[in-house]
C-alpha positions as CSV (number, residue, x, y, z in Angstrom):
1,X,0.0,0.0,0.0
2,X,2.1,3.3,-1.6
3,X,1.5,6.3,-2.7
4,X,2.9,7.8,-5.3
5,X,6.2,9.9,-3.7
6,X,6.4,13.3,-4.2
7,X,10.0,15.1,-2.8
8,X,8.7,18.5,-3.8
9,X,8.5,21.2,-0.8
10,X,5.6,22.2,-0.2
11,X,4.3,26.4,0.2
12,X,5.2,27.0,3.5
13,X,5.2,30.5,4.1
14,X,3.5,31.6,7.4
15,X,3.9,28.1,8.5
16,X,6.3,26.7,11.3
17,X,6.5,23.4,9.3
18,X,8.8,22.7,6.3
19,X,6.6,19.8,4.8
20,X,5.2,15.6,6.2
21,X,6.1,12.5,5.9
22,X,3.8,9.6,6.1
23,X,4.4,6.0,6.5
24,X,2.6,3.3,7.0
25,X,3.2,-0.2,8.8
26,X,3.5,-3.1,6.7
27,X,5.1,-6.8,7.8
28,X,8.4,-5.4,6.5
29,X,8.6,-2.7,8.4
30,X,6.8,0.9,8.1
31,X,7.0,1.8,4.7
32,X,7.5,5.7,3.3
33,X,4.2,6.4,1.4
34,X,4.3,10.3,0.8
35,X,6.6,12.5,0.9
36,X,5.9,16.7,1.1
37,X,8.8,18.3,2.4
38,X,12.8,19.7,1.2
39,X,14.1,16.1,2.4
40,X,15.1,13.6,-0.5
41,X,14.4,10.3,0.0
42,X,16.8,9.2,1.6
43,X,16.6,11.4,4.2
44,X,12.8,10.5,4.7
45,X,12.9,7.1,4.9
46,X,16.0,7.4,7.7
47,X,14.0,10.0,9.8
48,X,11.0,7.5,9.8
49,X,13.4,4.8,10.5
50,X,15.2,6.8,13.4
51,X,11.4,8.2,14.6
52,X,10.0,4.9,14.5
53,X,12.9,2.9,16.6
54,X,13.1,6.0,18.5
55,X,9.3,5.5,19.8
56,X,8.6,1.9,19.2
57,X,6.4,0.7,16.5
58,X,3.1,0.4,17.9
59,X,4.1,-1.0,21.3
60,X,1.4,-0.9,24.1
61,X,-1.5,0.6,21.0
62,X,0.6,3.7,22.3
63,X,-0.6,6.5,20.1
64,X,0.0,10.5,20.0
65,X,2.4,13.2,19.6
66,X,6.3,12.3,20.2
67,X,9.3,14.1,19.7
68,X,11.0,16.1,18.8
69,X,13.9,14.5,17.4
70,X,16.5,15.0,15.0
71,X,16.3,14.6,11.3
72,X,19.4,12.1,10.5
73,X,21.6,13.8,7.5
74,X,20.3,17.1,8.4
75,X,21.3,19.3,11.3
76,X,18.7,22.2,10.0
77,X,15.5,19.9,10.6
78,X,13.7,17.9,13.5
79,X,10.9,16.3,13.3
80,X,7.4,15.7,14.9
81,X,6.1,12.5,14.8
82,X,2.6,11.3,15.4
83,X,1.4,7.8,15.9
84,X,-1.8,6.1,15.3
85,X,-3.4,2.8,14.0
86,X,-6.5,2.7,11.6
87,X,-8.8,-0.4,11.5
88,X,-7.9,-2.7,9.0
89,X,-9.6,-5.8,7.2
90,X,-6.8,-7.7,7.2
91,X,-5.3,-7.0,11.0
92,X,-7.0,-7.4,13.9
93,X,-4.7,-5.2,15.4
94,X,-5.4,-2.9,13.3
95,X,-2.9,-0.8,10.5
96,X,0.1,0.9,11.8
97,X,0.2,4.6,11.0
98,X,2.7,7.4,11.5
99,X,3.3,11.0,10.3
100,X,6.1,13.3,10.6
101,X,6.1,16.7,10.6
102,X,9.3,18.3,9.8
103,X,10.6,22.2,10.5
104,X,13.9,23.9,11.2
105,X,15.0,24.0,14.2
106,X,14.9,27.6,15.0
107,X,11.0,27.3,14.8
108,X,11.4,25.0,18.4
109,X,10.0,27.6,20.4
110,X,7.0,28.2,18.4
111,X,6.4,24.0,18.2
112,X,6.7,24.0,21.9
113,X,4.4,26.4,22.4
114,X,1.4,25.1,20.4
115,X,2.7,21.6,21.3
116,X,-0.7,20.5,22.8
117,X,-2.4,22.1,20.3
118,X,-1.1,20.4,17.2
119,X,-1.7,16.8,19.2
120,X,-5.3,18.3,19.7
121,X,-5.8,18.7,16.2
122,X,-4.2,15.5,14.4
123,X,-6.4,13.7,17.1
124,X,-9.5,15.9,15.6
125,X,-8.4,15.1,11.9
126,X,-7.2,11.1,12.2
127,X,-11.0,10.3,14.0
128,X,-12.4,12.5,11.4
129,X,-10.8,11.9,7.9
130,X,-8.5,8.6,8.9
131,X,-10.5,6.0,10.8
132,X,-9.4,3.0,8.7
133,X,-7.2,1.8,6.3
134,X,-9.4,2.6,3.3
135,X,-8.9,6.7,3.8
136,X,-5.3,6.2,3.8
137,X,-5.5,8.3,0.5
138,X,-2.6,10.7,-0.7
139,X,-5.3,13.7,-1.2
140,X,-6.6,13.0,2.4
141,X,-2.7,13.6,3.9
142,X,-2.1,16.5,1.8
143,X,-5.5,18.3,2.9
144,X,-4.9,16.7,6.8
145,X,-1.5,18.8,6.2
146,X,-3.2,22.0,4.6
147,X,-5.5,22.7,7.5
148,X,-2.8,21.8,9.7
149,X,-0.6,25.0,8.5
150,X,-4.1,27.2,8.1
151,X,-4.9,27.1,11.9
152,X,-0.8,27.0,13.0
153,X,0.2,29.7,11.1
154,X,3.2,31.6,11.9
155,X,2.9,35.1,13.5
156,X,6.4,36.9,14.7
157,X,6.0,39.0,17.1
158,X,8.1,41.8,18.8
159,X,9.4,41.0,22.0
160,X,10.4,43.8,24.8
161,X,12.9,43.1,27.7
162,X,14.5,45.2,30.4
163,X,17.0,44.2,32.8
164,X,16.8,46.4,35.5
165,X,18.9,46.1,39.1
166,X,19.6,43.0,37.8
167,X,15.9,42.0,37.5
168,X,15.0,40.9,33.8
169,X,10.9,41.9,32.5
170,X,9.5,41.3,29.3
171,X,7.1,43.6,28.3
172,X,4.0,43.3,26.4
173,X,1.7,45.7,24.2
174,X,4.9,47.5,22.3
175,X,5.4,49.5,25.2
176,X,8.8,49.3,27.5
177,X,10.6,51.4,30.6
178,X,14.1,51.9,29.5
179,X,16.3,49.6,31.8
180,X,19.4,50.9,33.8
181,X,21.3,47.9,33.0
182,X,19.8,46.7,29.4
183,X,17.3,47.1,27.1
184,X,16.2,44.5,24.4
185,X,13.8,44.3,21.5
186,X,13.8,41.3,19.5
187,X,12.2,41.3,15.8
188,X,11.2,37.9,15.3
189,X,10.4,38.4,11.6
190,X,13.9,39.6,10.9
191,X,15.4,37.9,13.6
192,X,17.5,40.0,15.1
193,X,17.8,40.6,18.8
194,X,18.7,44.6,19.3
195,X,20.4,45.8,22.7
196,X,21.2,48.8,24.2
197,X,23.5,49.0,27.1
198,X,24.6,52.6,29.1
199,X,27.9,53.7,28.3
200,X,28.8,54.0,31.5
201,X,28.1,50.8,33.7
202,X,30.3,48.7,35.0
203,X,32.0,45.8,32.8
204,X,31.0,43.0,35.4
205,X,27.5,44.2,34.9
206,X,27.9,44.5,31.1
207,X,29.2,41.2,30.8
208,X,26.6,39.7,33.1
209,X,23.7,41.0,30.9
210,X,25.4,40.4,27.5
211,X,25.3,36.9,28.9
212,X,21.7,36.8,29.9
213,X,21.1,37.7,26.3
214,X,22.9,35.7,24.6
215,X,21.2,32.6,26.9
216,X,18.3,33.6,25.6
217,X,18.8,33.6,21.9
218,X,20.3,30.1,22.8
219,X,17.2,28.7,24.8
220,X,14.9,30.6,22.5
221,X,16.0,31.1,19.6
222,X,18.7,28.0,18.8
223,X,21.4,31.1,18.1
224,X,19.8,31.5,14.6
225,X,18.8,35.1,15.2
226,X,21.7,38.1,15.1
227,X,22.5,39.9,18.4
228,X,23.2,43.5,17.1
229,X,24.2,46.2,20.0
230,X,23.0,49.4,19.2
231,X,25.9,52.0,21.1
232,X,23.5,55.2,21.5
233,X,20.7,55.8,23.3
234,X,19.3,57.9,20.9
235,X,19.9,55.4,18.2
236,X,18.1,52.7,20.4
237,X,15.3,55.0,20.5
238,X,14.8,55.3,17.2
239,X,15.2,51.8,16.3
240,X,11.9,51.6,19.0
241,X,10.1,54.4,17.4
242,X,10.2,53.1,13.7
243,X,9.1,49.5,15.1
244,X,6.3,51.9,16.8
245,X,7.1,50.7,20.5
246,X,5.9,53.2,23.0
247,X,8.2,54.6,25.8
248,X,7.2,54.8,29.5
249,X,8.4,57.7,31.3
């Protein structure tokens, strides 16, 4: 049971996904049956191979949302990877299923943060459009995918930070205080982190921030976005006022 493999990327703009992979369990082994995302086919059939060892295939009628893990010749992608089993006329068990969904791994934050939801939904969609073997149809992946990315859609935001006597704040609403120690606003679309620290503090302190930043663009960010310091105030200032963030007094 195949479909026809297709290796070409799908439109993912707005989308915190780079494209899925589905396979399906047969006495061999699970089997790669479609293929919409940049990974050639060798790299598919090793993440499902790695994804599928990684969880166990089918053990205890486990099923759900596991991962992330990492996408074998490809440091830039990890992978999602969700498990079900449709009814079958030929297993009693029923038919092994599992679909990857693959992104970059700068885009970790935003996974973990609609982590639950995206389990919620492929829940939704399997009991809806994949309840046994007979749906397992390429046009029924490819639209599973499509209103996947419609209702997960990417939205960068501007984030706001402070560190202030050594207490960090992130601020919401494009509006900030200016902090005595460090002042931060991150352009997610861009990604670049900007950061303005006074002249006149104390190295120790100047390191200790710089740190705290860079941490963060580690922990959030996987060091994919640019930390750019910004040496004037009044530089920093305008750098706010033509991303329309609003100064408190």
């Amino acid at each position: 049971m195949t479909f026809k493999i297709a290796t070409e990327p799908t439109d993912t703009i707005d989308s915190i996904f780079d494209g899925i992979l589905f396979a399906i369990g047969e006495e061999t082994g699970p089997s790669l049956s479609l293929n919409l995302s940049s990974l050639d086919e060798r790299g598919a059939i090793a993440t499902i191979i790695h994804g599928i060892t990684a969880v166990g295939m089918g053990e205890n009628n486990q099923k759900g949302l596991f991962g992330p893990i990492p996408v074998p010749y490809n440091e830039a992608f990890r992978a999602l990877i969700y498990i079900f089993t449709v009814k079958s006329k030929t297993l009693a068990e029923g038919r092994f299923c599992s679909l990857f969904l693959i992104f970059k791994k700068e885009m970790i934050r935003f996974i973990a943060n609609v982590y639950s939801m995206i389990e919620s939904l492929l829940n939704v969609y399997q009991e809806n459009y994949l309840p046994s073997e007979d749906n397992l149809h390429a046009e029924t992946i490819k639209q599973i995918y499509k209103e996947l990315v419609a209702n997960l859609k990417l939205k960068p935001k501007k984030r706001l930070f402070r560190i202030n006597d050594g207490l960090t704040v992130e601020y919401e609403d494009s509006k900030i205080k200016l902090g005595n120690e460090l002042t931060s606003l991150i352009d997610e679309k861009e990604k670049i982190i900007y950061t303005y620290i006074p002249k006149n503090l104390e190295d120790e302190i100047k390191e200790k921030v710089t740190k705290i930043i860079k941490q963060l663009n580690k922990i959030e960010y996987q060091n994919m976005f640019t930390i750019k310091p910004i040496l004037s105030k009044k530089s920093f200032i305008s750098i706010l006022n033509k991303h329309n963030i609003i100064i408190i007094e």
